[in-house]
N, C-alpha and C positions, 0 to 999 in steps of 0.2 A: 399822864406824866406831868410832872408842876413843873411848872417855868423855873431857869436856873440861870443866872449870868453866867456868860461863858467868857473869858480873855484871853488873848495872847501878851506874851511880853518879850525881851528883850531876848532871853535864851529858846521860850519857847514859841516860835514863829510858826509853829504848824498846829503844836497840839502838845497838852496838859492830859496827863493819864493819871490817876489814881491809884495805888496802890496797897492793897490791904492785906495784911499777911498775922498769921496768928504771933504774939510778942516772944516767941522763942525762937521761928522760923530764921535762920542766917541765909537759908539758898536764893528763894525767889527776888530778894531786891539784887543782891550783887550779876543775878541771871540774866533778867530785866531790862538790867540798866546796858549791859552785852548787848543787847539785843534792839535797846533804841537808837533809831534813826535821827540823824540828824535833823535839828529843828524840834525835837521831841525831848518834852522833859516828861519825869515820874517821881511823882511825890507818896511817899510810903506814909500810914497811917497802921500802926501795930493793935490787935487784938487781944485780950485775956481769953485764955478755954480754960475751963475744967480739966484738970488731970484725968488720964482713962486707967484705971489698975490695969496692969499688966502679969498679976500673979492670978485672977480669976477672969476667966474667959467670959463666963455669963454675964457677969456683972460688965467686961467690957462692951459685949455687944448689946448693953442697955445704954450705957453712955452712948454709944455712935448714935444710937435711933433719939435719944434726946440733947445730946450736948447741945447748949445754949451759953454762947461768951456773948461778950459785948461788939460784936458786929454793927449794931446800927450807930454806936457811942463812936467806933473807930472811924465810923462813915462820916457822923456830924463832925467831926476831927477834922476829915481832908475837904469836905466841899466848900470851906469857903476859899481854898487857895483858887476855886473857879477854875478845876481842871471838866474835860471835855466826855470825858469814858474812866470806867471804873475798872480794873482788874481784880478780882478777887482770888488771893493765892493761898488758900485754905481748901483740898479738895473733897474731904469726907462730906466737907456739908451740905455739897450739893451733888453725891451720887447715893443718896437716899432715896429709896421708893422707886416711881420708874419716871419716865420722862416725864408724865403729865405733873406728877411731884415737882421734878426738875423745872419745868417751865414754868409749873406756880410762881416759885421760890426766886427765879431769877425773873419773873417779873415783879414779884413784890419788891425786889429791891432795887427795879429799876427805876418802879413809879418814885420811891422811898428818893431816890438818888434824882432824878429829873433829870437823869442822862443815861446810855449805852453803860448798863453792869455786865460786866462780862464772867459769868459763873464756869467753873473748871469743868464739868459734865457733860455743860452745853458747849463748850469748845471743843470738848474734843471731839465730840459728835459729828462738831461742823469740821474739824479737821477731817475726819474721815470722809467725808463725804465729799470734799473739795479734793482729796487720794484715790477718787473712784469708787468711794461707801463699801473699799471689804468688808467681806461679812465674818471672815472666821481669823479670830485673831487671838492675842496672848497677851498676857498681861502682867507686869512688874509691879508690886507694889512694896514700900517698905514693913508691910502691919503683918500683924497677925492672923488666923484662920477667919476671926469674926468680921473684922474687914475685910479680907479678901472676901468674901461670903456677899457681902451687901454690895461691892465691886462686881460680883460675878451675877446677882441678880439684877443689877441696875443695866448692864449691859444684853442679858437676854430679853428685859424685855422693852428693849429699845430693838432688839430683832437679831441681835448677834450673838454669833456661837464660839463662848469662850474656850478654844481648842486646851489651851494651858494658861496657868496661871500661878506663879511666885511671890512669894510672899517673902522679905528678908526680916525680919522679927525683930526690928527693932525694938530696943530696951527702954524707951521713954522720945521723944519729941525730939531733943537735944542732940541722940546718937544718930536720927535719922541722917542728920547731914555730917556726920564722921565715917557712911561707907564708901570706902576709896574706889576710884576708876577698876581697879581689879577685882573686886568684889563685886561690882555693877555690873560690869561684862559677863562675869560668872552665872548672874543671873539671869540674863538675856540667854544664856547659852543652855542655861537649863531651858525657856521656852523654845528655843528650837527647834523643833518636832513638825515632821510632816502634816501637809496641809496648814502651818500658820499662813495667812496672806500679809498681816501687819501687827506689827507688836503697838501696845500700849503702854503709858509708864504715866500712875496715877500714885500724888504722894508728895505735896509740894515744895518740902524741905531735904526731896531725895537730890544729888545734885548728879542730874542725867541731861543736861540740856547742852552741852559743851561736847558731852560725847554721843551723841547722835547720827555725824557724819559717819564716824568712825561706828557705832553699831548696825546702819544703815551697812557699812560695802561690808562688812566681818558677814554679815548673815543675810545679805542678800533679801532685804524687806522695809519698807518704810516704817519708821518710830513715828507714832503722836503721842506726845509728850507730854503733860499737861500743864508746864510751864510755858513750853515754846506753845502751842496751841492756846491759851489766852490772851498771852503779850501778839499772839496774829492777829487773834479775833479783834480783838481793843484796837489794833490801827485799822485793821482792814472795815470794821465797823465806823471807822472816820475818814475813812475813802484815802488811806496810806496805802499805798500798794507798794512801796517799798521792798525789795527784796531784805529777806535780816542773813546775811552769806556766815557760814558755819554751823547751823542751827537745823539744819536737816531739807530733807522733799521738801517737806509742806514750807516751811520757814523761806525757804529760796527758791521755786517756783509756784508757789499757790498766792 
């Protein structure tokens, strides 16, 4: 990992997070920033992606396996504010392939970064696992079949058995954060099915992290999020143990 100056300053007395989100995404910073604790600052650094067609399926699920934005340009961006840990709130691009993919990837970019990257894959991993490691779970995403597809095998073979799995279709990047709290439920409620032990909810501009509690007692199952499960992993990997109260199980007792 390369050496990196690290500081504090006058607001942020604990700790400096990083924040990197694709430049159309609205959910993850306003999410985020809900969710830091006092003495915690978060400083956002916006990404370009490639558009994905949404009127030809094939062709979309060749863009998921090579979309390439400017990621390491959005990273040279925020590290010289000399933040502590990295958030990364883009989730396709790191539940490609299977874990060992996964753990390449967020180590490259931590050597890249000289500090704690926190990849959305591997948080949620580690949220589960800090919930008791269910094995058979469901899963919310806002895309299509070809992502849901690459979600459902990034999860088996990390060892999980994807019981169900919802896909709400959104129509481009933008719409992802215009489906309403009742439409979000709707599709929690479609996973509801015998034998789920815990839902997941992968798709960083879905805005699911506010209603969490509230999906949690409706269906009687702990949510990882994959908002709230990076904004944990980022403090919890800086030794914050801070509880984040509203934000679910893992969020307020993990």
């Amino acid at each position: 990992m390369n050496a990196r100056t690290l500081s504090l300053d006058a607001l942020a007395t604990r700790a400096k997070i990083a924040v990197i989100v694709p430049a159309t995404n609205t959910i993850v910073q306003p999410e985020m920033e809900a969710m830091r604790p006092a003495g915690v600052t978060n400083h956002v650094s916006r990404m370009l992606l490639p558009v994905r067609p949404y009127d030809d399926m094939q062709a979309y699920r060749q863009a998921l396996e090579t979309e390439k934005g400017n990621l390491e340009e959005a990273l040279n961006l925020v590290l010289p504010c000399e933040p502590h840990a990295v958030a990364h709130g883009h989730s396709i691009h790191s539940f490609r392939g299977d874990r060992v993919r996964a753990l390449a990837e967020q180590q490259r970019l931590e050597d890249m970064a000289g500090i704690p990257f926190i990849t959305p894959s591997m948080a949620v991993l580690e949220g589960l696992k800090a919930i008791g490691d269910p094995k058979r779970i469901a899963v919310l995403t806002p895309y299509w079949p070809p992502a849901d597809a690459l979600i459902q095998e990034f999860f088996v073979s990390c060892g999980y058995d994807v019981v169900a799995q919802h896909g709400l279709k959104a129509k481009g990047p933008i719409s992802v954060a215009q489906f309403t709290p009742d439409e979000i439920m709707a599709g929690f409620k479609a996973l509801d099915m015998a034998g789920v032990e815990a839902f997941v909810h992968v798709g960083t501009n879905l805005p699911v992290s506010a209603l969490t509690p509230q999906i949690e007692a409706q269906f009687g199952k702990p949510l990882i999020g994959v908002n709230v499960a990076t904004y944990w992993l980022a403090l919890r990997r800086l030794g914050i143990q801070d509880p984040l109260p509203g934000f679910g199980l893992l969020a307020e007792q993990h």
